[in-house]
Every structure is written in structure tokens, then in C-alpha cells.
C-alpha positions in Angstrom: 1.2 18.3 -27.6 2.7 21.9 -27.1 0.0 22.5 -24.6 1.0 19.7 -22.9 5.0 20.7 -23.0 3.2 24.2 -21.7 1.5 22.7 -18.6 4.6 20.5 -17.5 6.8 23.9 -17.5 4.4 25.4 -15.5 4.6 21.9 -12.8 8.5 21.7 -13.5 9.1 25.9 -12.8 7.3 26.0 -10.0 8.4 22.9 -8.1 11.9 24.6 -9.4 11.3 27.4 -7.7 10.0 26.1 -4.3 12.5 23.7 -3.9 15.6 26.2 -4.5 13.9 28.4 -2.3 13.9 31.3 -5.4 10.2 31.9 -4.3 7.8 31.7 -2.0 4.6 28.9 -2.7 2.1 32.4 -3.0 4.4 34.2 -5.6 5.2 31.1 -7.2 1.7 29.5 -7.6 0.1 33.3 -8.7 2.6 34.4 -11.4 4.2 31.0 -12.9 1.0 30.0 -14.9 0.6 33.8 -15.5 3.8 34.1 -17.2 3.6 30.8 -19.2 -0.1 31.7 -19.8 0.9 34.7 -21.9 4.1 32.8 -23.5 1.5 30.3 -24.4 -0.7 32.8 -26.1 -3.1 33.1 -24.0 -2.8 36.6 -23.4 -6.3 38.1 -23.4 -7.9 34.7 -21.8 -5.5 35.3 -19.1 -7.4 36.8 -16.8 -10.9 34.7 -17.2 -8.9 31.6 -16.8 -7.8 33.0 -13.6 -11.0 34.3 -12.3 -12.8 31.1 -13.3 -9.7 29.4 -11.0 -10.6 31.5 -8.0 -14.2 30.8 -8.5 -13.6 27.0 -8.1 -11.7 27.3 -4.7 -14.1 30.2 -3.3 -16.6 27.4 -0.9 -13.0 26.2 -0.1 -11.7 29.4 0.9 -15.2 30.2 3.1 -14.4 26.8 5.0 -10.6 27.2 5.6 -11.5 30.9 7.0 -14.5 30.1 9.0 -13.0 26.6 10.7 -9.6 27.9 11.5 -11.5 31.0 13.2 -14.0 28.6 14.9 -11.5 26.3 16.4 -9.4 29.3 17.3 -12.6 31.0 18.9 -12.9 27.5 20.2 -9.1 27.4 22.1 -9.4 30.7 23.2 -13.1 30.5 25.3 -11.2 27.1 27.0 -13.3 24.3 25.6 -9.6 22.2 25.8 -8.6 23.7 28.9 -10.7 21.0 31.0 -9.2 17.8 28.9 -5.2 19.7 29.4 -5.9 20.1 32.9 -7.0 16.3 33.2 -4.4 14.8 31.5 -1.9 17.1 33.8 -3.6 16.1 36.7 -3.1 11.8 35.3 -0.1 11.7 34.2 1.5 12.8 37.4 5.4 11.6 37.3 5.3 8.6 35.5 6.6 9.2 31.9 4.3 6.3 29.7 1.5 8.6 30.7 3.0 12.1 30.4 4.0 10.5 26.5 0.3 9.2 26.0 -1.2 12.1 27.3 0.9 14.3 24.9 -0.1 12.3 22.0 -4.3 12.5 23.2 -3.7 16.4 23.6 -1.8 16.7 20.5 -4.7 14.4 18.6 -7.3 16.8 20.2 -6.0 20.1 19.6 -5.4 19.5 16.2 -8.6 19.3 15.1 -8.7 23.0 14.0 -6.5 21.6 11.3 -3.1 24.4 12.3 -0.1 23.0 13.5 1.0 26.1 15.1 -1.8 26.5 17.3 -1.3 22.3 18.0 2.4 22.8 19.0 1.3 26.4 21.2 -1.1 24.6 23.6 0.7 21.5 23.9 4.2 23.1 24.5 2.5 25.2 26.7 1.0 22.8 28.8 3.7 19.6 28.9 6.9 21.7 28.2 7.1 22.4 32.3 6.4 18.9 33.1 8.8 17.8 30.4 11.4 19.6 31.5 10.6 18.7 35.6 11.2 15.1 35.2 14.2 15.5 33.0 12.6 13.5 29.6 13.7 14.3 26.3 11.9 17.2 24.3 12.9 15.4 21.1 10.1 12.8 22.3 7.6 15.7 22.7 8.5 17.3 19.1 7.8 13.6 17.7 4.3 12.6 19.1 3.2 16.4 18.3 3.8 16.2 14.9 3.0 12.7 14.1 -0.8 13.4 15.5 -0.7 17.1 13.9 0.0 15.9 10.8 -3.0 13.3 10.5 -5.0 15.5 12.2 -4.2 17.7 9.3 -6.0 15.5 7.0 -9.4 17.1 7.8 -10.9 18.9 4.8 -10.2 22.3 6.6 -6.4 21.1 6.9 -4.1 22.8 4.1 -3.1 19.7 2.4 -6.8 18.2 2.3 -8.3 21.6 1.4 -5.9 22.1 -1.5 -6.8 18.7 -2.8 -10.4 19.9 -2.7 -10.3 22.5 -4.6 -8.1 21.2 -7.3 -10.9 18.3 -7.5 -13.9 20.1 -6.7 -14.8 17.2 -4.0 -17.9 17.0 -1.6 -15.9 17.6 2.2 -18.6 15.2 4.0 -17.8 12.5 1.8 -14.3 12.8 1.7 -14.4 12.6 5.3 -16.5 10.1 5.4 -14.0 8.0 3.1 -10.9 9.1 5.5 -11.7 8.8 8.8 -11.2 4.6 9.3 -7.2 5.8 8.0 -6.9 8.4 10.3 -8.4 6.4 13.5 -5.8 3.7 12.8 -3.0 6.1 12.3 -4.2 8.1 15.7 -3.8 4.2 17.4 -0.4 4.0 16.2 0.2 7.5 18.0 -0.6 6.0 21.0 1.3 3.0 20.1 4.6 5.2 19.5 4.4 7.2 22.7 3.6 3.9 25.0 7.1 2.8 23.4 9.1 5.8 24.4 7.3 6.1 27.5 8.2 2.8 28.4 11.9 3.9 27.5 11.8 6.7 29.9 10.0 5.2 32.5 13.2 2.9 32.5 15.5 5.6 32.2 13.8 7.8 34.7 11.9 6.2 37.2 8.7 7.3 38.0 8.8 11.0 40.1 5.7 11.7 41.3 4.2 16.0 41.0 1.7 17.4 43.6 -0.6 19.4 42.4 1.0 22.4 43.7 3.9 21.6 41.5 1.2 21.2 38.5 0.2 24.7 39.0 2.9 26.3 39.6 4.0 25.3 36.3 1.2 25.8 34.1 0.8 29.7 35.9 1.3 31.2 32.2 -1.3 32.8 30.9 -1.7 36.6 30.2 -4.4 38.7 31.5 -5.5 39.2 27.9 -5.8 35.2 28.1 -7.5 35.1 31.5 -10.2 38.0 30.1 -11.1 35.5 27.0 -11.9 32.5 29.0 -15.2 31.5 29.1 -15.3 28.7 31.4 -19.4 29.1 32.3 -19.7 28.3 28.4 -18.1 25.0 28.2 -21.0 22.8 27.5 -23.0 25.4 25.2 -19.8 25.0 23.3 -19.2 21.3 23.6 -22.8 21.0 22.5 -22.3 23.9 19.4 -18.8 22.0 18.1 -20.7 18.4 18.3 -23.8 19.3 16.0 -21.4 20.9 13.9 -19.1 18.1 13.5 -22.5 15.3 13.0 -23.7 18.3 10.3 -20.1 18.1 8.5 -19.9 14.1 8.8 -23.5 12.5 8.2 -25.0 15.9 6.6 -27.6 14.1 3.5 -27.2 11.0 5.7 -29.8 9.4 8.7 -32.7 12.5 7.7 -30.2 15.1 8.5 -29.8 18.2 6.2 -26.9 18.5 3.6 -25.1 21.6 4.4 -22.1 22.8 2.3 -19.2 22.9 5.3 -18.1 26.4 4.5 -21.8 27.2 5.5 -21.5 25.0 8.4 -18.6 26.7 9.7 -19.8 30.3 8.8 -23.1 30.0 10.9 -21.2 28.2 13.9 -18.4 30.9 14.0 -21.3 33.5 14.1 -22.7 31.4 16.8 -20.4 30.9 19.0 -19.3 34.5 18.6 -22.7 35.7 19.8 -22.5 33.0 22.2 -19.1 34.2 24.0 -18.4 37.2 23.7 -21.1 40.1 23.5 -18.6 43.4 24.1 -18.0 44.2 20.0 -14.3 44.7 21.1 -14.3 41.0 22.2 -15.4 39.5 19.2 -13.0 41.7 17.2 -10.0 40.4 19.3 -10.9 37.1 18.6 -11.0 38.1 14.9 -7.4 39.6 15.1 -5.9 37.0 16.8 -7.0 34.1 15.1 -7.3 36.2 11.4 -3.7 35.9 11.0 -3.6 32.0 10.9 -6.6 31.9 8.9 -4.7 34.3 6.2 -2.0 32.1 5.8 -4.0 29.2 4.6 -6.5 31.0 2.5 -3.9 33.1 0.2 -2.4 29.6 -0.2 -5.8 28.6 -1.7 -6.5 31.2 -3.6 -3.4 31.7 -5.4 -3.5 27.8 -6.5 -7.2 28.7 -7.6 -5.2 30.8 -10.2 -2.7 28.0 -10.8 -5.6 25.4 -11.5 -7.6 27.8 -13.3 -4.7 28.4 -15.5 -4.2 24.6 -16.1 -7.5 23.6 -16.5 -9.6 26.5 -18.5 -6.7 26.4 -21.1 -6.9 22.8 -21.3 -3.4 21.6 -20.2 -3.9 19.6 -17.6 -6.3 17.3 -19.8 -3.4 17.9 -22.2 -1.1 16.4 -19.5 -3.0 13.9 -19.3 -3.4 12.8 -22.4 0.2 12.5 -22.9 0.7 10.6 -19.6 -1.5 7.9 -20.8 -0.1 7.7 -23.8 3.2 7.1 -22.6 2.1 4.8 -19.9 1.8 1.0 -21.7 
């Protein structure tokens, strides 16, 4: 029972803490269990517990690093840049398709699982034509967040990758088991911007933008930009992200190999590397720009290795429960 009453401190302190905004998630999730940990009397176990937590999340960790760096790689050499530039070229004036073409960019981007990348590239490239034919940007906000946040789902998401770890699950299986979800919530995406587009065709009118109008908007990008394109390496890349992806989702299935997904993403990051940029300085841009994104989500991880490994190698969370189902009739 007391480690029980332990392990719900922990829950209830942190969440405390979060919600008040007293701390931030890495501090919170790294020295809450700690503290209660020694309180507990687990004082010189502290540190195996831990260790054994960050051991569980480690294959996690590799994926979270290695997808977020490929998919950045990925934006960066332009292998999007062809789908925003058709969209921009459909959608012309006519608001249902400047609002359904949002939400197939959003849905696209955001398969390298970071919402601020997603919201980057699509701001970018719809802000100008938002703000040309006078429709609202709350609109915009909506259908980039409502396909971000599905899109998150993917096991190299933050949410999905936390739940991972904490239940040591296979990633092909799970997405296996959540891809029929996320296809019909993706439809309903669609569904949402035809409504407001329909709204704002009404309101609006349909005005229609030349193609000189297109590019004068969309003339944005830096130099440094410009000098990381790799247009001549589209399809290598389209090809590269494909077998990964059939690797990750029917790996062990149809004869294929069953390849861990944090090896998957650690070979086609190397890969592609190789593939677009040969200059050493290149590759280590690439590394540095899209590092920092990466580092977010992966101190997340690790620090709720700790915060598991604190839970479950002193045996509160069984504790918890325990006392859950015994309260439960």
C-alpha cells in the first residue's frame, strides 16, 4: 500500500507541477521520482532504477533522433517542394481549394511527426495567398493543427513515442493497428476544410492568381535555402523514403525483413546524407539545423525513461495497480 501512496505522489506532484507551470516537463519528469525515490527509501537503488529506465526508452530515443533528422534532411533537399508548388499552382483563387490544399500539405508535411516544422512550410507557402484573397488565417491555424496533430500519432511523434517506451511496444505493429484511425480522421480533414472553403467561397468570390502573382509571393527563401536544395535528387529520395516507410509498416510481413525502426531510420538518414550532400560542411548543416528539433523530443524521452524506471523497477506502478483494481468493483 505505501508504495502505492509513493507512486501516486509522484503522478499527483508532477501533474501539480506542469499544470501550475512551477516546472518545466524535463525538470519535472527527471527529479520528481528522484526526490520521492529517496523519501521512499530507495536511496542507494536510486540510480539503477534510473539507469534501467533510460535503458528501456534507448531504441526509442535512436528512432525519435534519426526520423526527425531524416524528414528534416528530407524538407530541406525539396522532396515537398514539388507537391507545395502543385497545390499553389491548383488552387489558384478559389478558396474550397486553397482550404483543401492546406489541409493535403499540412497532412503531408507532417509526417516527420514536428509540428513546428508542419506549421513553417505551410505558413510559408499559403500565408501569401491567404492573405491575397483576404480569407481568414484563423481557418489556416485550424486545418494545420487538426492534420498536425494526427499526423503526430506516428511512432516517431512525441505523444506515440512516449507511449512506446512506457510500454515497451513493437512500432510496426502499432502502426499497423493505427493507421485505419488516422486515414479516417485525415478524411475528416478534408471534410472540415471543404466546409470553410465553401464558407469563403461565399463570402469571397472566387479571385483568380496568375502565376506571376504565385511567385512573386512564394520568392522567400534564403540563399542558405537555395544552396540545400537538391532538386536532381527528387526521385532517389522519393524512392529512399518509400522502402523505408514499407520496411517500418510490413517489416516481418509479405517475406520482408523485420528491422527495429530506430535502425531503419539510422541507415536511411546515413543514406540519404551520402546521397545529398557530399561537402562534410553540408551534411553538418543539416545536422545543426534539424539537431535542434530532434533535441527537444529526445530529452523529453529520456527524462520519462527515468520517471518510468523509477515507477516500475521499484515496483509502484504494479503497486498502483493493484490498488486501482481493488478499488474498482
Amino acid at each position: 500500500m505505501m508504495l502505492a501512496i509513493w507512486g501516486y505522489l509522484i503522478v499527483v506532484i508532477f501533474m501539480i507541477l506542469i499544470m501550475s507551470k512551477k516546472a518545466t516537463p524535463f525538470t519535472a519528469l527527471v527529479l520528481v521520482p528522484l526526490v520521492i525515490g529517496l523519501l521512499a527509501g530507495f536511496g542507494s537503488k536510486v540510480g539503477p532504477f534510473s539507469l534501467a529506465g533510460i535503458k528501456s526508452v534507448a531504441p526509442t530515443v535512436v528512432l525519435l533522433l534519426f526520423a526527425i533528422l531524416y524528414f528534416g534532411l528530407m524538407i530541406t533537399a525539396g522532396l515537398f517542394d514539388p507537391l507545395v508548388r502543385l497545390i499553389l499552382r491548383m488552387v489558384k483563387g478559389d478558396p474550397l481549394k486553397v482550404l483543401v490544399g492546406t489541409a493535403i500539405l499540412a497532412s503531408v508535411v507532417s509526417v516527420d511527426g514536428d509540428g513546428s516544422t508542419t506549421t513553417m512550410i505551410v505558413c510559408s507557402a499559403m500565408i501569401p495567398v491567404y492573405k491575397k484573397l483576404d480569407m481568414k488565417m484563423m481557418d489556416l491555424a485550424v486545418i494545420i493543427i487538426l492534420a498536425n496533430e494526427i499526423m503526430n500519432l506516428l511512432p516517431w511523434g512525441g505523444p506515440t513515442a512516449r507511449i512506446i517506451a512506457a510500454l515497451n511496444l513493437d512500432e510496426g505493429e502499432l502502426l499497423r493497428r493505427i493507421l485505419p484511425g488516422m486515414f479516417i480522421a485525415i478524411v475528416w480533414v478534408l471534410i472540415v476544410a471543404v466546409i470553410r472553403g465553401l464558407a469563403e467561397r461565399k463570402r469571397l468570390g472566387i479571385r483568380e492568381l496568375t502565376d506571376e502573382d504565385i511567385a512573386e509571393m512564394h520568392a522567400t527563401q534564403t540563399n542558405e535555402d537555395v544552396a540545400l536544395l537538391r532538386p536532381k535528387m527528387l526521385w532517389p529520395n522519393f524512392i529512399l523514403t518509400m522502402v523505408l516507410m514499407v520496411l517500418l509498416v510490413f517489416g516481418g510481413m509479405y517475406g520482408l525483413p523485420k528491422v527495429h525502426a530506430s535502425v531503419i531510420f539510422e541507415v536511411g538518414f546515413a543514406i540519404a546524407l551520402l546521397l545529398n550532400y557530399r561537402k562534410l560542411s553540408d551534411q553538418q548543416a543539416i545536422i545543426n539545423i534539424h539537431g535542434a528539433n530532434a533535441l527537444q523530443v529526445v530529452t523529453m524521452v529520456l527524462a520519462a525513461g527515468i520517471f518510468m524506471g523509477m515507477l516500475n523497477e521499484s515496483g509502484m506502478s504494479k503497486a498502483i495497480g493493484q490498488s486501482l483494481a481493488d478499488w474498482v468493483p
